[in-house]
C-alpha positions as CSV (number, residue, x, y, z in Angstrom):
1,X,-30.5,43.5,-39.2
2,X,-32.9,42.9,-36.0
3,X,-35.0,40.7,-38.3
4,X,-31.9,38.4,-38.5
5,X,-31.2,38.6,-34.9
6,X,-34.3,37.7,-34.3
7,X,-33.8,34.4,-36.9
8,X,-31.6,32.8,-34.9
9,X,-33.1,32.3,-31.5
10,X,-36.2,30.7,-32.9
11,X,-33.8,28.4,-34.7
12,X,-32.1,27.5,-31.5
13,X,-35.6,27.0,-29.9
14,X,-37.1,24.9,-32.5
15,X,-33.6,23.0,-32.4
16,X,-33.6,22.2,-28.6
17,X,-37.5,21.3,-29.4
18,X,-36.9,18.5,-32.0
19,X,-34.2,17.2,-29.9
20,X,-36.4,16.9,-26.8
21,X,-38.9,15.3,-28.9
22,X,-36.5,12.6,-30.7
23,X,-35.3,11.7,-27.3
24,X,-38.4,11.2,-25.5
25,X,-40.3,9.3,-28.8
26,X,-36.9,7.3,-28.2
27,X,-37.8,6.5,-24.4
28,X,-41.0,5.7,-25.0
29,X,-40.3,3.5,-27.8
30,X,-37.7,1.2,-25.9
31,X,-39.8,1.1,-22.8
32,X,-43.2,-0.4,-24.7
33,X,-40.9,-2.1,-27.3
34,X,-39.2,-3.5,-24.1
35,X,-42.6,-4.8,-22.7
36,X,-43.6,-6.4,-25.2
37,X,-40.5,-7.8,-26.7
38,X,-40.3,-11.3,-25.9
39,X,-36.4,-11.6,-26.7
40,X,-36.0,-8.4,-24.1
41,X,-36.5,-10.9,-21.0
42,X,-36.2,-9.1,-17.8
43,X,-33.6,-11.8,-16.7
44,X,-31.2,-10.1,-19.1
45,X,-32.0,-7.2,-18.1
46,X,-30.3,-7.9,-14.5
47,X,-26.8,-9.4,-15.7
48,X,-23.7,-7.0,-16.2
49,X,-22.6,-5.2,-19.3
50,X,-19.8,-7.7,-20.2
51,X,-22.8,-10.5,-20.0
52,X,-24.7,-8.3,-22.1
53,X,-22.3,-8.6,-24.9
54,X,-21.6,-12.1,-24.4
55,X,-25.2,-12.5,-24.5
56,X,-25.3,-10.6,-28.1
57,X,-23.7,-13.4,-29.5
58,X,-26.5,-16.0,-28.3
59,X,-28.6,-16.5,-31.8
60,X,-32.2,-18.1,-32.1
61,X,-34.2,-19.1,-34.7
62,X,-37.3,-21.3,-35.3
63,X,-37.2,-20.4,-39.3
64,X,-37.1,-16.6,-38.7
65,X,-32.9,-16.6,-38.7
66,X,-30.2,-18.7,-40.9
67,X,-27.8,-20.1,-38.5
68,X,-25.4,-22.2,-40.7
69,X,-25.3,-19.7,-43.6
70,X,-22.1,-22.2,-45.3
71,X,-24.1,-24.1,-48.2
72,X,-27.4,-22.3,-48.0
73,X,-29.5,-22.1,-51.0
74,X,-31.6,-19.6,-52.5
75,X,-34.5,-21.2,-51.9
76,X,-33.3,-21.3,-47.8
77,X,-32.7,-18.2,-47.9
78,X,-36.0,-17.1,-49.4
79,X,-37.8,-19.2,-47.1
80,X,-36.4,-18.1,-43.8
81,X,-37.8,-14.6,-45.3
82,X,-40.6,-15.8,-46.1
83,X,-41.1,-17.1,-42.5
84,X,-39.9,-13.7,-40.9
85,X,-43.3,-12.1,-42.6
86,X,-45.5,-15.0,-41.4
87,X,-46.0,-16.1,-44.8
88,X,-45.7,-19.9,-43.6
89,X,-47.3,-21.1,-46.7
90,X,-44.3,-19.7,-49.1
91,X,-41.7,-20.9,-46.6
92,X,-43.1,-24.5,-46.5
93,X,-43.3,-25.0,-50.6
94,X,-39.3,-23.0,-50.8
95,X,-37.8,-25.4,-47.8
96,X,-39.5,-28.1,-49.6
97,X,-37.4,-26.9,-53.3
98,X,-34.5,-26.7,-50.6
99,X,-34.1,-30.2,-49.4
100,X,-34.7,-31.4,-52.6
101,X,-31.7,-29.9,-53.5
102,X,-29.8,-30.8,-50.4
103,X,-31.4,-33.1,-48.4
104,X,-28.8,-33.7,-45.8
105,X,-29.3,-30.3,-44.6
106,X,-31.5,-30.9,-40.9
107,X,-31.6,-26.9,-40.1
108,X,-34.0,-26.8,-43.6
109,X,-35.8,-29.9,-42.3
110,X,-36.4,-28.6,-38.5
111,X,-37.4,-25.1,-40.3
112,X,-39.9,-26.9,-42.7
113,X,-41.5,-29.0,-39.6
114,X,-42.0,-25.7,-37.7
115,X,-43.3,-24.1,-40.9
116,X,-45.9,-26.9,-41.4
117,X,-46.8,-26.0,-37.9
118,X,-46.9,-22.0,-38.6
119,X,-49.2,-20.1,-35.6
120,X,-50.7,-23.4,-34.8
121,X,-50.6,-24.8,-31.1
122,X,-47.3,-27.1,-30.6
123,X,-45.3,-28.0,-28.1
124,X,-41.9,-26.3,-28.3
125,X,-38.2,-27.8,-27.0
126,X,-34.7,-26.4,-27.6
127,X,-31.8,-27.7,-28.7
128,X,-28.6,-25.7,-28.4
129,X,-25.2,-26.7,-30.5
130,X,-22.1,-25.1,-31.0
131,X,-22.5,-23.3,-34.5
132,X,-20.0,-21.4,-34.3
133,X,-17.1,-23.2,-33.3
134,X,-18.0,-26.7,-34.4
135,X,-20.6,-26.5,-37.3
136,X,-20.1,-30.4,-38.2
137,X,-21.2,-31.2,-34.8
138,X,-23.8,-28.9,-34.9
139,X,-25.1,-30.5,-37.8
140,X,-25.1,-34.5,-35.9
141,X,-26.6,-33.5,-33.2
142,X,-29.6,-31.5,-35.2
143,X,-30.1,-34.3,-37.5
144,X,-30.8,-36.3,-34.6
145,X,-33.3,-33.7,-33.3
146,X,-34.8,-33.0,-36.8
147,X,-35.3,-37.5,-37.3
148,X,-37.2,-37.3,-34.0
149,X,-39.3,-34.0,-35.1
150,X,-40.0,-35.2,-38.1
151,X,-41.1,-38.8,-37.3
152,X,-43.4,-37.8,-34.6
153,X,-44.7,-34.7,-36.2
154,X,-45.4,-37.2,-39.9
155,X,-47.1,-39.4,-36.9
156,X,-49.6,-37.0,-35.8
157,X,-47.6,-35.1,-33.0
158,X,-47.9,-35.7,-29.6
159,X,-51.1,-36.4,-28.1
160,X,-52.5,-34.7,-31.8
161,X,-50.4,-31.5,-31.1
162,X,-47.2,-31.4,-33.4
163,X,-43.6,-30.7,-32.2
164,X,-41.9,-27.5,-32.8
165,X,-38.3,-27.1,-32.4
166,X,-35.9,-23.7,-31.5
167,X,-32.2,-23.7,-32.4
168,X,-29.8,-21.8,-30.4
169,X,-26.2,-21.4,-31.4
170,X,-24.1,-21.3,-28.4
171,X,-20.4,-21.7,-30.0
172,X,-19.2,-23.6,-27.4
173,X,-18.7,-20.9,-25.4
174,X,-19.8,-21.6,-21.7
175,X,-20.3,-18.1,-21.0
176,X,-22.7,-17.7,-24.1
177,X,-24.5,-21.3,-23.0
178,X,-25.5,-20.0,-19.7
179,X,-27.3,-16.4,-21.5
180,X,-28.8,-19.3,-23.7
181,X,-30.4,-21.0,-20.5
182,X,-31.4,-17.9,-18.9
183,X,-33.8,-17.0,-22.1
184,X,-35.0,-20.9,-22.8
185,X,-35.6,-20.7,-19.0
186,X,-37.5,-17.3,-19.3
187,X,-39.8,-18.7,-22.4
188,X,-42.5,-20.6,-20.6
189,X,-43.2,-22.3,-24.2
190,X,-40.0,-24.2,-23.9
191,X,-40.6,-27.6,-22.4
192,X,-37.1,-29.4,-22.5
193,X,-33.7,-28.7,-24.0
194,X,-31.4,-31.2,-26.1
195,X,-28.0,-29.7,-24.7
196,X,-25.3,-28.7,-24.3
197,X,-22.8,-30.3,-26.0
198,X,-19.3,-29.8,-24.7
199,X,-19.2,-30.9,-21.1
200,X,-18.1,-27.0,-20.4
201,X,-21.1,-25.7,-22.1
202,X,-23.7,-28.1,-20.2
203,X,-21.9,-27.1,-16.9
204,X,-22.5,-23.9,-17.3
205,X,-25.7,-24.0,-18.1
206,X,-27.1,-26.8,-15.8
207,X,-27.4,-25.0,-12.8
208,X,-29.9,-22.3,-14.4
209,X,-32.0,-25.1,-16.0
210,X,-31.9,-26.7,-12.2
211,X,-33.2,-23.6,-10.7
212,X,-35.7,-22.5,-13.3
213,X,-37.3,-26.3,-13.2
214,X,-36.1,-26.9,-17.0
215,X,-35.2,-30.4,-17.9
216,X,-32.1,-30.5,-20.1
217,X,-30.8,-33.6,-21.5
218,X,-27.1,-33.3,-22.8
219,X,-26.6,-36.4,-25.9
220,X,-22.8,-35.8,-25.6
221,X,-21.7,-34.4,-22.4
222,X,-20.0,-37.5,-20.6
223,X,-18.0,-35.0,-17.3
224,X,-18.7,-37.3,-14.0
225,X,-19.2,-33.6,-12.6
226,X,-22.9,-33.7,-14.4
227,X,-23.8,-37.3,-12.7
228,X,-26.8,-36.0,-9.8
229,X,-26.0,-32.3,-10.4
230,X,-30.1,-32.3,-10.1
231,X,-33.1,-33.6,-10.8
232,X,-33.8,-31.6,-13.9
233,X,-30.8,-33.1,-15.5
234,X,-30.2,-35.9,-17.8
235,X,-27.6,-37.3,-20.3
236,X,-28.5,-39.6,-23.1
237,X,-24.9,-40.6,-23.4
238,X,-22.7,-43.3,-21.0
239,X,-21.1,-41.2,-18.6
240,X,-16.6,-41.2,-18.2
241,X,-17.0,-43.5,-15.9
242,X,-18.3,-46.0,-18.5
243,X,-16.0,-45.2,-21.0
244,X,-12.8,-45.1,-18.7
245,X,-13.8,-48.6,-17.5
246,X,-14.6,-50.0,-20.8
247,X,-11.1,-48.6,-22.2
248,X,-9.0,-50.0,-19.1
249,X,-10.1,-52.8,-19.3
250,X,-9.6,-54.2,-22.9
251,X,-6.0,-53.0,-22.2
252,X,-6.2,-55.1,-19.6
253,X,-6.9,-58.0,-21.2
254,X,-4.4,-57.7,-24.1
255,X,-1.5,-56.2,-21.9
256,X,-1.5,-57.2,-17.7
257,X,1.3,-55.1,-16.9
258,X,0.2,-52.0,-18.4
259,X,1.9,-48.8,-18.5
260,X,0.2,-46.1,-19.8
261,X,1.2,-42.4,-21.2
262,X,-2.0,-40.6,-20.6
263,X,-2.6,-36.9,-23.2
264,X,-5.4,-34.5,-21.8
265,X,-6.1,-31.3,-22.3
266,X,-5.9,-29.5,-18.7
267,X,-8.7,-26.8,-19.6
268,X,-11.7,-29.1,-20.6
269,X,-14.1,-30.7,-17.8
270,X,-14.2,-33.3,-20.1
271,X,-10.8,-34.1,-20.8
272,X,-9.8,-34.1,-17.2
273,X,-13.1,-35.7,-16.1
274,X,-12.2,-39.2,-18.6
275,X,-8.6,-38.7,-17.1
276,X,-9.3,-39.4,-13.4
277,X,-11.9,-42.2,-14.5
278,X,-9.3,-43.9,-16.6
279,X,-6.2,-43.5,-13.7
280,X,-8.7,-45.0,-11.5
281,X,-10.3,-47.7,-13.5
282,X,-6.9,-48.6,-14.8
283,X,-5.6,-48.7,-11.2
284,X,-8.3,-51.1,-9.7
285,X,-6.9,-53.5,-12.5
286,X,-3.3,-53.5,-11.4
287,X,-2.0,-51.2,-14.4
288,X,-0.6,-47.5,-14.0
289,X,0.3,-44.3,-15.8
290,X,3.5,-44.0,-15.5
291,X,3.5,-40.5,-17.7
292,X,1.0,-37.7,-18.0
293,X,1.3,-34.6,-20.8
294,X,-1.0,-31.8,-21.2
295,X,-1.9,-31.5,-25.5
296,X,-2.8,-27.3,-24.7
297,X,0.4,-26.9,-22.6
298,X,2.3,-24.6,-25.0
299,X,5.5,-26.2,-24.3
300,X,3.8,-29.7,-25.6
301,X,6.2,-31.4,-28.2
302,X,4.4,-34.7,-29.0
303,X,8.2,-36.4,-29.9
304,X,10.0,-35.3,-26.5
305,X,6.7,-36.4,-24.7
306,X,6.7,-39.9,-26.4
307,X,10.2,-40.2,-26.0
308,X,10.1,-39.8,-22.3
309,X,7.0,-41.6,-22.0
310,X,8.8,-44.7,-23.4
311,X,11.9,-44.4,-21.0
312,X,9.7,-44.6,-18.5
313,X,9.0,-47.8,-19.3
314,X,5.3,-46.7,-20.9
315,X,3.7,-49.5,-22.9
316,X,-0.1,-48.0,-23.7
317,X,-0.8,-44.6,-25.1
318,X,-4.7,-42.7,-23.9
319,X,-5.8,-40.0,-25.7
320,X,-7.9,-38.3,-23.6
321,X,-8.3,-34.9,-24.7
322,X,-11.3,-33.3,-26.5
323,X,-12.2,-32.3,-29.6
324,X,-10.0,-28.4,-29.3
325,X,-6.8,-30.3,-28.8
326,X,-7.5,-33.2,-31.8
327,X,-4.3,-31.8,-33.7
328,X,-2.1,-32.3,-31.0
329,X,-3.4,-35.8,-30.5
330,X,-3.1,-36.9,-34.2
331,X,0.4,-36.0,-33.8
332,X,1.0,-38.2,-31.5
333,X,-0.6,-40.7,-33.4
334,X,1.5,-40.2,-37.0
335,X,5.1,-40.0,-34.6
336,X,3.8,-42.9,-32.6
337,X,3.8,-45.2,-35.9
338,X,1.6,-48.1,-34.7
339,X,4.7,-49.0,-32.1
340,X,2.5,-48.4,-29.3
341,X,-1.4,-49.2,-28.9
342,X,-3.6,-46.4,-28.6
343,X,-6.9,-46.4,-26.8
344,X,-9.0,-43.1,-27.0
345,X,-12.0,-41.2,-26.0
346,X,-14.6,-40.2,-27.9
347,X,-13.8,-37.1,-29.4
348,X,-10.9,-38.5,-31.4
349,X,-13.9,-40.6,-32.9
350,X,-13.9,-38.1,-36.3
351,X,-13.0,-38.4,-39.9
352,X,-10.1,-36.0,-39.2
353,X,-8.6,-38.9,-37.5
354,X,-9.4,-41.2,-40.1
355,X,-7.9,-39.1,-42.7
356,X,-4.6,-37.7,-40.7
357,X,-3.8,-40.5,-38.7
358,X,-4.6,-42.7,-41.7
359,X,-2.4,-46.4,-41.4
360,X,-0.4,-44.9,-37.9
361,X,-4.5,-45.1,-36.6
362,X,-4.9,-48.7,-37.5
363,X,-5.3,-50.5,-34.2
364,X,-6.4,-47.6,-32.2
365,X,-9.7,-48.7,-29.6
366,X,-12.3,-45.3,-29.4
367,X,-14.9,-45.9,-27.0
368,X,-18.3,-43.6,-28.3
369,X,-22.1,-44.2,-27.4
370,X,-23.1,-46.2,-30.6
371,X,-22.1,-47.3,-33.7
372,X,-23.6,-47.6,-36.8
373,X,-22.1,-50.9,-37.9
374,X,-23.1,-52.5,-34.4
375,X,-26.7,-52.2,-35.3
376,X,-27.3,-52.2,-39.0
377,X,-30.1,-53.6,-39.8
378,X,-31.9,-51.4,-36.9
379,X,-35.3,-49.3,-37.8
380,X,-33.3,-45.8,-37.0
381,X,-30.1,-46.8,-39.1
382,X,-32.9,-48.1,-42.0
383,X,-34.4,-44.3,-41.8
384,X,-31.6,-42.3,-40.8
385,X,-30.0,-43.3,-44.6
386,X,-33.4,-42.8,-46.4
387,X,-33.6,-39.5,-44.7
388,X,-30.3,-37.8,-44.8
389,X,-29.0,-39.8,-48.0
390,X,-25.7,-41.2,-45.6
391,X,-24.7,-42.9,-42.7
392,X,-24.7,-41.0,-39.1
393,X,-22.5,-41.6,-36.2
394,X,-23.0,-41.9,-32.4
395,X,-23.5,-37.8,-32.2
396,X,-26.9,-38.1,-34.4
397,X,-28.1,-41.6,-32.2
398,X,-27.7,-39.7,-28.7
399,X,-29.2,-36.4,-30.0
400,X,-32.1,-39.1,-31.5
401,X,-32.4,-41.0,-28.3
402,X,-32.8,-37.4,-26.2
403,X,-35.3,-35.9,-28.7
404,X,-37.4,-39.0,-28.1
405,X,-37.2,-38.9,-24.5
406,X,-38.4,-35.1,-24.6
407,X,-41.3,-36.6,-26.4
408,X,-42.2,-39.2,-24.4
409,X,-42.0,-36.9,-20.9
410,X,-44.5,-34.1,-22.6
411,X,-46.5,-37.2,-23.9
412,X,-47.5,-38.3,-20.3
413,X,-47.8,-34.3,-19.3
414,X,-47.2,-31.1,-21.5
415,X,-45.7,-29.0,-18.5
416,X,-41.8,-28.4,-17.6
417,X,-43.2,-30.2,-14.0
418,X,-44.3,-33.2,-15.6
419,X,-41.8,-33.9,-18.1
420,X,-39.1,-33.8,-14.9
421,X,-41.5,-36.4,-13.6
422,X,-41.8,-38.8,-16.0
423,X,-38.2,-38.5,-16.9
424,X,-37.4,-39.5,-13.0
425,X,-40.0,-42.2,-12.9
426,X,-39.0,-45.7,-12.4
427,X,-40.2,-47.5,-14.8
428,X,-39.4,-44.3,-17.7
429,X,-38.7,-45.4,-20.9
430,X,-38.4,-44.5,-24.9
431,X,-37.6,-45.9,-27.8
432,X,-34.2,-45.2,-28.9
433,X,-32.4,-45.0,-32.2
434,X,-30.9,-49.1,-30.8
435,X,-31.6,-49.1,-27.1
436,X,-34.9,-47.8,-24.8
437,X,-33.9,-45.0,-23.0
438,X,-33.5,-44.9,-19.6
439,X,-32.2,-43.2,-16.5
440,X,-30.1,-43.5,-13.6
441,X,-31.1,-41.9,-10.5
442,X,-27.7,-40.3,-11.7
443,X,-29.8,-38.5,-14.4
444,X,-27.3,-40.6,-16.9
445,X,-27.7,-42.8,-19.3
446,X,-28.5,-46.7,-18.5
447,X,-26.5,-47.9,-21.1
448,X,-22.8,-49.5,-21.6
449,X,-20.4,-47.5,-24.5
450,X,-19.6,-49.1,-27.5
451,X,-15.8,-49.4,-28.3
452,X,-14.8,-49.5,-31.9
453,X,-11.2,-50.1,-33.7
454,X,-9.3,-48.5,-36.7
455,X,-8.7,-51.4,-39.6
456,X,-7.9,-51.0,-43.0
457,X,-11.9,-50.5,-45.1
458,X,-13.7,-48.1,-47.9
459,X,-16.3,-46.7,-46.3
460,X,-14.9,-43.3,-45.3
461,X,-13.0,-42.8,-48.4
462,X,-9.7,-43.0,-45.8
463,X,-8.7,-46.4,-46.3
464,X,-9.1,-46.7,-43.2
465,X,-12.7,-46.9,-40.8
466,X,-14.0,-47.1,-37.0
467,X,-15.3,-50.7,-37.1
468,X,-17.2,-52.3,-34.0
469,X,-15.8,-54.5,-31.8
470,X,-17.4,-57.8,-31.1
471,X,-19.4,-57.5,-27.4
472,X,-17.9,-60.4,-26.3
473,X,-14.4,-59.2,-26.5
474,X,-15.4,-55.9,-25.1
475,X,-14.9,-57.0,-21.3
């Protein structure tokens, strides 16, 4: 009986022992682990708890992680393994097997590049797309990034030293963009960034790049709000204010008295940002909007709102909202029936609108950076289709055109300093996927928008495509 009694005390003592040792093993695990973790950035460390989470959702990879998971092969799959063991050799022949496979697939050709490179010295940008959300955006921009990467790295890399590229998934979610920036600012291996891409995301994020001395160059954001926000910040895309004066006036021209119903979404920087431009632009011209409707209002009802619109004498419809409110703007499209014209911003420049809007689209001016079918013959458009086995649109030229000006800045110095420098100089230039590349002391692009109309064609499969207009009957 005592011998029992005496059993379970040096249980309980050898029980409060392990747990005292589990703990402190625990401790000291995180706090080394934590040291020498370079994804544990003491930046992060300072933000709240909610930020925390938010910034759980931020994901990285240069090979080691599969962001776009839909379509991805075995061989992928197996390589981005491979790659997580440092066994760069496997990943390059596997990635290789991939693209054969599917070679319109630029995550697989970005991986491949940075497994060529393996533990080599490189110099190392970012470029951050919204993944999540919008993964045929995400896949534009990167094949712009990946052409760049690959050209220069098949070239010899810069200066001799290859190109490297991370991809972070930000989901379009300002409040994951700006834990994004905080880490790409923290990695001293990052020398620019090719993002954001919403006009929300870059905002958020552009004030940290600012203050860390990080040069980001957004190749969709357009939001007059980014124009001299700082002298780390850049935009290889025509700002609103290009696009809202290139859209008032060829309405202008074809109707001097014009009346214009204006749709916006009220929560995007961009949407409002092309809003005010256009009012203004139009204005200055003599027209007005006579009628304004917000597409994320849940009370919008695209019928009332046009029949209103018309009463009040409104002979123009702008679709000015962004890409989250495209539904609602199609809608207004299909009840419109071609009785109005419709002029538009960029982000109704999709093959959603193509296929939805279908013959109630024909007629309808989009104003976007560039256009395939205004420069056909160019060396990018020649490449572009040998690489990726298709055409690409204005998304894959701007995210081209900032990839190359990344280049070019750590070409004339390899430091976060002197790419800001170069960037800023006078006389900066690049060679573009049409145009050079250059800057306003804005930090935007020096470079006029393209505008494009809907008429009846096969190339999207639609019936109906985005075809050029002439330059001469752009102004």
């Amino acid at each position: 009986m005592s011998q029992k009694n005496d059993t379970v005390p040096l249980l309980l003592a050898l029980l409060i022992t392990l747990i005292f040792f589990g703990v402190g093993s625990w401790w000291l695990y995180n706090r080394f682990q934590g040291k020498n973790n370079p994804t544990n950035l003491s930046e992060i460390d300072k933000i709240s708890p909610e930020q925390k989470s938010v910034s759980a959702q931020a994901k990285f990879s240069q090979g080691e992680n599969l962001l776009i998971v839909e379509g991805a092969s075995s061989d992928k799959q197996a390589a981005i393994q491979a790659i997580g063991k440092g066994d760069f050799q496997q990943a390059v022949y596997l990635l290789e097997k991939s693209l054969q496979t599917n070679q319109n697939d630029p995550e697989a050709l970005i991986y491949l590049n940075n497994a060529r490179i393996g533990q080599a010295k490189s110099n190392t940008i970012a470029v951050s797309v919204p993944i999540g959300s919008n993964v045929n955006t995400a896949l534009e921009v990167l094949r712009g990034v990946a052409q760049s990467q690959n050209q220069i790295n098949q070239t010899g890399g810069i200066n001799g030293i290859p190109l490297k590229v991370l991809i972070a998934d930000d989901a379009d979610n300002p409040e994951i963009a700006a834990q994004i920036a905080q880490k790409l600012a923290a990695d001293n291996s990052i020398l620019g960034v090719v993002g954001h891409t919403s006009s929300d995301t870059s905002l958020a994020a552009a004030a940290i790049y600012q203050k860390a001395g990080l040069v980001m160059i957004s190749p969709i954001s357009t939001s007059v709000k980014l124009s001299n926000f700082g002298d780390y910040i850049f935009r290889s895309v025509p700002s609103d204010f290009v696009a809202a004066r290139a859209l008032a006036e060829s309405s202008l021209q074809k109707i001097p008295n014009v009346k214009a119903v204006v749709f916006f979404n009220s929560q995007s920087n961009y949407s409002q940002s092309l809003k005010s431009e256009f009012i203004t632009a139009l204005g200055l011209g003599g027209g007005q909007v006579v009628s304004e409707f917000d597409l994320s209002s849940l009370t919008f009802t695209p019928s009332k709102s046009l029949q209103q619109a018309q009463q009040e004498g409104a002979n123009l419809i702008a679709l000015l909202g962004d890409s989250g409110t495209l539904d609602e703007a199609l809608q207004v499209v299909q009840i419109n029936g071609q009785k109005l014209p419709i002029v538009a911003g960029d982000d109704v420049y999709s093959p959603k609108t193509l296929d939805v809007g279908g013959k109630n689209a024909l007629g309808m001016i989009v104003a976007v950076a560039w256009h395939l079918g205004a420069n056909p013959n160019s060396p990018f458009v020649n490449n572009s289709r040998q690489l990726w086995q298709g055409d690409v649109n204005w998304r894959t030229a701007t995210a081209y055109d900032a990839t190359q000006a990344l280049i070019a800045g750590i070409k004339a110095e390899s430091s976060r300093e002197g790419v800001q420098q170069a960037l800023r100089s006078s006389n900066f230039s690049a060679p573009g996927a049409t145009n050079p590349v250059r800057f306003l002391p804005s930090g935007d692009r020096n470079q006029s928008v393209q505008l494009v109309v809907v008429k009846p064609g096969s190339r999207s499969s639609f019936g109906v495509d985005f075809v050029p207009i002439s330059r001469s009957n752009d102004n």
